[in-house]
VEXROFI-425046 format. One record per residue (C-alpha): x, z, y; chain. Coordinates in steps of 0.5 Angstrom, whole numbers. Layout:
! residues N
     px     pz     py  ch
      X      Z      Y   A
...
***
This chain:
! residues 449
     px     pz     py  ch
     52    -23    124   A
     54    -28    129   A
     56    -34    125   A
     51    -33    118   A
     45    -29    120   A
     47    -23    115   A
     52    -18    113   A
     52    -12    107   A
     55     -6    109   A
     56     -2    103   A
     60      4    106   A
     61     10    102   A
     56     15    103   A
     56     20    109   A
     60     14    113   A
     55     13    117   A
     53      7    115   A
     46      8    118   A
     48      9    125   A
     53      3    125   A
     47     -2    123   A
     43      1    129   A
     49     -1    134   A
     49     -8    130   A
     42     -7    131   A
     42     -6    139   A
     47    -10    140   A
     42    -17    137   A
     36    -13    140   A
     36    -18    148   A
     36    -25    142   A
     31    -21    137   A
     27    -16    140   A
     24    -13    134   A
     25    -10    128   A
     23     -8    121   A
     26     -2    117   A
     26     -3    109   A
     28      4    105   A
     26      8     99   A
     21     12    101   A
     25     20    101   A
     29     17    106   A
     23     15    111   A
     24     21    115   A
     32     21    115   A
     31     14    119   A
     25     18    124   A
     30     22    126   A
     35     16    128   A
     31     12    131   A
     29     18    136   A
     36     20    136   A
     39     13    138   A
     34      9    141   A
     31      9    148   A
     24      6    149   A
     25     -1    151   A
     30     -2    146   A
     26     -6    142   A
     19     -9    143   A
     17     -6    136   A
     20     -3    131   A
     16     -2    125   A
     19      2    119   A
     16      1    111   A
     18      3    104   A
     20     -3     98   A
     13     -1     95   A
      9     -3    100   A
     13    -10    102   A
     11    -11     94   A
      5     -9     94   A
      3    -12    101   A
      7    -19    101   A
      3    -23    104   A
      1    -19    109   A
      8    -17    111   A
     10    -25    111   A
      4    -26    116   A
      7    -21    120   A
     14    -24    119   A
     12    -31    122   A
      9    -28    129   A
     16    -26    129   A
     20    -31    126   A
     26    -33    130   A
     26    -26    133   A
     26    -21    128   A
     32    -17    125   A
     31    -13    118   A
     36     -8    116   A
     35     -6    108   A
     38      1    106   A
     40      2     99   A
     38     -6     98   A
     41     -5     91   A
     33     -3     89   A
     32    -11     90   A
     38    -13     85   A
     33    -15     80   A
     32    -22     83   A
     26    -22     79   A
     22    -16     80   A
     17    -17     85   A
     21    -12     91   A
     26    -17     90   A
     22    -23     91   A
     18    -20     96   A
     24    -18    101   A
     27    -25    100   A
     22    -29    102   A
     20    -24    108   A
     28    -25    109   A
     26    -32    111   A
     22    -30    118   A
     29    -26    120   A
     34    -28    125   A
     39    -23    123   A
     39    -18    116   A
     43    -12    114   A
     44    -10    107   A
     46     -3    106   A
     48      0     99   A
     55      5     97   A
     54      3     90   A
     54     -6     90   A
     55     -6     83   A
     52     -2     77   A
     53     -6     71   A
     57    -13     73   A
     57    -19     78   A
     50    -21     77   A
     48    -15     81   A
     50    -18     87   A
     47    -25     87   A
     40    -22     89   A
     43    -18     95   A
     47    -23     98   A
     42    -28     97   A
     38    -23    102   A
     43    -23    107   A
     45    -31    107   A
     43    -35    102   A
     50    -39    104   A
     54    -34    101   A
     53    -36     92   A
     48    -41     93   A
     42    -41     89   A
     43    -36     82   A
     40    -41     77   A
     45    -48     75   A
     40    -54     77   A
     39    -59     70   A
     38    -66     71   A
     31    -71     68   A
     33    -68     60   A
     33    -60     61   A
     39    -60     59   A
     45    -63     63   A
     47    -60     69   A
     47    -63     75   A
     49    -58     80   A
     53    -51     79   A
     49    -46     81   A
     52    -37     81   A
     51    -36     74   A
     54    -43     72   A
     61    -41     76   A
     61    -34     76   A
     57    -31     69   A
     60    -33     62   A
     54    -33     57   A
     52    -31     50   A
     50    -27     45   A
     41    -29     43   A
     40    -35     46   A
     46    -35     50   A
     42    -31     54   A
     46    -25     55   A
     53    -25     60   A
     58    -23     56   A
     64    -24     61   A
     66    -26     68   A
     69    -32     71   A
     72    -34     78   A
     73    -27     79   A
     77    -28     85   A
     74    -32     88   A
     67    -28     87   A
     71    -22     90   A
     72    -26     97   A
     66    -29     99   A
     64    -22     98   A
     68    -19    103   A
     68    -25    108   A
     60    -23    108   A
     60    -15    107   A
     64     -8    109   A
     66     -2    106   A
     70      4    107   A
     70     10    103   A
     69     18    105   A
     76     19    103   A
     79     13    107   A
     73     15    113   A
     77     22    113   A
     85     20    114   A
     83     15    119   A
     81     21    124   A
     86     26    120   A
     82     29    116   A
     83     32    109   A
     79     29    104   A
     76     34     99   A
     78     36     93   A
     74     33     87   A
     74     37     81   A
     70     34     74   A
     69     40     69   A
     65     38     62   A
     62     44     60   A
     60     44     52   A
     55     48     48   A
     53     48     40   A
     45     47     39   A
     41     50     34   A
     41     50     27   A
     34     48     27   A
     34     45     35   A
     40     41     31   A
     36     39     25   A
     29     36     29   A
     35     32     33   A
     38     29     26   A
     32     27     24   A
     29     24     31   A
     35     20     32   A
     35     18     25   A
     28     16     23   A
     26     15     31   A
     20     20     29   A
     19     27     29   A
     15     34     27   A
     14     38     33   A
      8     45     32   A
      6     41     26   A
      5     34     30   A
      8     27     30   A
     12     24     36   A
     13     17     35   A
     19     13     40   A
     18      5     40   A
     25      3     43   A
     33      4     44   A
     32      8     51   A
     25     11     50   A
     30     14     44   A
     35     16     48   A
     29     20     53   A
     27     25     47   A
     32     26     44   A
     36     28     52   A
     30     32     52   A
     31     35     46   A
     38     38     49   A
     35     40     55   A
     30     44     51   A
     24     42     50   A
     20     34     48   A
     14     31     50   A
      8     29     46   A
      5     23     50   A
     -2     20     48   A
     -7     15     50   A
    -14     18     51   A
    -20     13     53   A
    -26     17     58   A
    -31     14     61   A
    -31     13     68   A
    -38     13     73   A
    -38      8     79   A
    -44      7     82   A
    -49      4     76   A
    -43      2     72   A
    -39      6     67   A
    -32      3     66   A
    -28      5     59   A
    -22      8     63   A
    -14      9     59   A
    -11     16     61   A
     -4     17     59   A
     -4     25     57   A
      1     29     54   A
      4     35     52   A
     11     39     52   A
     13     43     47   A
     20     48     48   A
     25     47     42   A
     31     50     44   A
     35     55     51   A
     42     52     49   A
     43     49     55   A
     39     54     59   A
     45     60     56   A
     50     54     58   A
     48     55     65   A
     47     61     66   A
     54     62     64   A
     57     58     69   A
     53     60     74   A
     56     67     73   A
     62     64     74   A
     62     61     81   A
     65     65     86   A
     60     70     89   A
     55     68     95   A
     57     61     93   A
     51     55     94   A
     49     51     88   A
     45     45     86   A
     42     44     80   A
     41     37     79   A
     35     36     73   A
     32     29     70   A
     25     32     67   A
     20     36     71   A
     19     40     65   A
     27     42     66   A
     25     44     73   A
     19     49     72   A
     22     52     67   A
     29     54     70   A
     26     55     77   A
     21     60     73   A
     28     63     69   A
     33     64     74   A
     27     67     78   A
     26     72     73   A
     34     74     72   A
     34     74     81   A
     37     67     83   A
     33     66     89   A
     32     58     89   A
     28     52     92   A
     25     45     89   A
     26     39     91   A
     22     34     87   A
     18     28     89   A
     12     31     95   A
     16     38     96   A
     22     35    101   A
     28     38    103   A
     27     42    110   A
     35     41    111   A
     37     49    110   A
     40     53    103   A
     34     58    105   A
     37     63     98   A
     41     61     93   A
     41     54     91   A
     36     48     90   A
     33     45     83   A
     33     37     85   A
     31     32     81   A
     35     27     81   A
     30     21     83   A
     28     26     90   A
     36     26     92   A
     36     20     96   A
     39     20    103   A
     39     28    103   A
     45     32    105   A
     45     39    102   A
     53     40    103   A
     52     48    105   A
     52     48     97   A
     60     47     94   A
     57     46     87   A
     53     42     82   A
     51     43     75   A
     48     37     71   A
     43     39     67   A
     42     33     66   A
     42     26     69   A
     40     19     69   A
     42     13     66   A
     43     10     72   A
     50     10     76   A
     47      9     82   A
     43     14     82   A
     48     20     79   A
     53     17     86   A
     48     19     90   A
     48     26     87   A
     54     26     87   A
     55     25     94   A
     49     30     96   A
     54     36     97   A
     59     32     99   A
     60     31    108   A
     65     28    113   A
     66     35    116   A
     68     38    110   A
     75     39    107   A
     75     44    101   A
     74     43     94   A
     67     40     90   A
     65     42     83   A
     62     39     79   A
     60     42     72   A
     56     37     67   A
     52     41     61   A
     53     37     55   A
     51     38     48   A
     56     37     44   A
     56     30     40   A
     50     28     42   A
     47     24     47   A
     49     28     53   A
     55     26     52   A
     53     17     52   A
     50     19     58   A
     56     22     61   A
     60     16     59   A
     55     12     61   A
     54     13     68   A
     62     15     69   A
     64      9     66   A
     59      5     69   A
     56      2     63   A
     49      0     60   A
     47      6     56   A
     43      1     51   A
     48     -3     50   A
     53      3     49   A
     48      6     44   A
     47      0     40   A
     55     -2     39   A
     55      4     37   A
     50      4     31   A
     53     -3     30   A
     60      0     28   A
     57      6     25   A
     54      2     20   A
     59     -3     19   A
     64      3     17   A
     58      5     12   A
     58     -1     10   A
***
């Protein structure tokens, strides 16, 4: 910080990294005396209740706390605020992986806004999710010195390059256009200017540092056989990217879109969507208004049977998560277990957790368990999951805490030689789940072939 302005901290979850960057904070607040806070919106109160918790009044002339959302869609706002404090602002971005796009407008929006700041922080426990790529955009927030501009700088013909940039030193293109990355070079190199410009420690490492026993994790997969016919309408799904669902036609236009319906299908249900146009009265004006509609139709209970097995197996009184993807998986188990006298609470977007295990466990779903710490809870089962590693990490370490030190389980329900077990491979092994599932088609055919 002191010499470049900027730094990542990508710390394991529940090591504390946001106390260590509000002492980093406090330590630069004499030279910047204002501060700007930038996260997800789930984790908005966990910052509140750290800002009350660490700062005495004074510390800061202004802190100002926002989300990703709104530094996109209120840029220019945003900036003019940056420029009357330019020089004198310090940003710290918590789970700045969210702008590892450098296209997307967050990304670009923080980026510029980072120009008006004298220090920045980035925090992230999960830096990297497919390749090098993914940590130009994060460290071009912190200090722009650190790879130097992404893109390789062409002379008068477009296409002699006059000067290296990221990609030409660390990135190996190819594949349509030469337009994918393909391989890495320089990955040493890579490796240390990150770690002169960042920090990590793990939860496990955090522990034996302060002589603690680092928990136990144990992985389970747990398998089940679909139905005779849910298996049949997944066939032909999967073949043909379309189906008959209750005597109507559900159509899927790509490779992810796919995967969703068909993980729907293992999950119990699929959804129909449809585009209805309505017309809309403002004033003396009609506008003809498109609303996406949709409808969801149960298919199958395999997976529900599956958990309810491994809930009977958990040791008695024991707190549990269930972590699902869908709403529609999030309705129906709440309604279930409560019917079979589980006592359960929900956490989904707009019903956020209170910070108690009020019964016997949480439903989550995966998109709401950011910055939340339910480690009553000594389990989780995965109903089902993202695509996303990042997000499955952050589940993950829902459980998890620096105070604890026993075993933590974590049970996957995943339909035997379907999706579910691509998308397991997927996010374990931190690989793209499209690539993944075209190689595959790619090979399948081959070998027909």
């Amino acid at each position: 910080m002191e010499d470049s302005g900027g730094f990542l901290l990508i710390n394991e979850q529940r090591t504390g990294k946001t106390d260590i960057a509000l002492a980093v904070a406090e330590h630069f607040s004499r030279r910047a005396p204002y501060l700007l806070i930038v996260c997800p919106k789930g984790a908005i109160g966990v910052w509140e209740k750290a800002l009350e918790r660490e700062f005495p009044r004074g510390t800061f002339k202004e802190v100002a706390l926002t989300n990703y959302e709104q530094i996109r869609a209120r840029h220019m706002e945003w900036y003019r605020w940056g420029d009357q404090r330019k020089g004198k602002l310090i940003i710290v971005a918590d789970e700045v992986h969210r702008i590892k796009d450098r296209g997307s407008g967050q990304s670009r929006s923080l980026r510029t806004l980072r120009r008006r700041a004298a220090y920045r922080m980035g925090l992230t426990g999960t830096p990297l999710e497919k390749g090098l790529e993914d940590a130009w955009a994060l460290a071009d927030f912190v200090n722009p010195d650190i790879f130097g501009p992404f893109d390789n700088q062409l002379g008068p013909d477009r296409k002699t390059i006059v000067k290296v940039g990221f990609e030409g030193r660390y990135l190996i293109r190819g594949g349509f256009k030469n337009k994918a990355v393909v391989g890495y070079r320089n990955e040493e190199k890579f490796k240390r200017k990150l770690h002169a410009n960042s920090y990590r420690i793990t939860l496990d490492e955090a522990k034996r540092r302060d002589g603690r026993v680092p928990e136990v994790l144990h992985y389970r997969r747990s398998y089940f056989d679909l139905s005779q016919k849910n298996q049949s309408i997944y066939e032909e799904l999967k073949k043909e990217l379309v189906t008959e669902v209750n005597k109507k036609r559900v159509r899927v236009k790509n490779v992810l879109a796919c995967c969703t319906k068909l993980q729907q299908i293992t999950g119990g249900f699929l959804r129909e969507t449809w585009i209805e146009e309505r017309r809309v009265q403002k004033g003396k004006k009609t506008f003809i208004k498109q609303i996406k509609c949709f409808q969801d139709h149960p298919v199958g209970s395999e997976k529900i049977q599956q958990m309810h097995q491994e809930l009977r197996s958990l040791p008695a009184r024991s707190k549990f998560l269930i972590i699902c993807r869908h709403v529609w998986e999030i309705d129906t188990l709440n309604s279930w277990l409560s019917q079979h006298g589980y006592r359960m609470q929900v956490v989904r977007g707009g019903m956020p957790y209170e910070g108690k295990i009020e019964g016997d466990g949480i439903l989550v779903q995966i998109a709401s368990a950011v910055a939340v710490d339910m480690s009553e809870a000594d389990s989780i089962i995965f109903y089902s999951t993202d695509y996303s590693s990042i997000k499955f990490e952050q589940a993950r370490f829902r459980i998890r805490s620096y105070s604890k030190g026993k075993t933590a389980k974590y049970i996957f329900l995943l339909a035997r030689n379907t999706i579910d077990e691509t998308i397991y491979e997927a996010i374990s092994q931190k690989k793209h789940l499209a690539d993944l599932v075209i190689d595959r088609y790619r090979h399948h055919r081959k070998n027909q072939e």
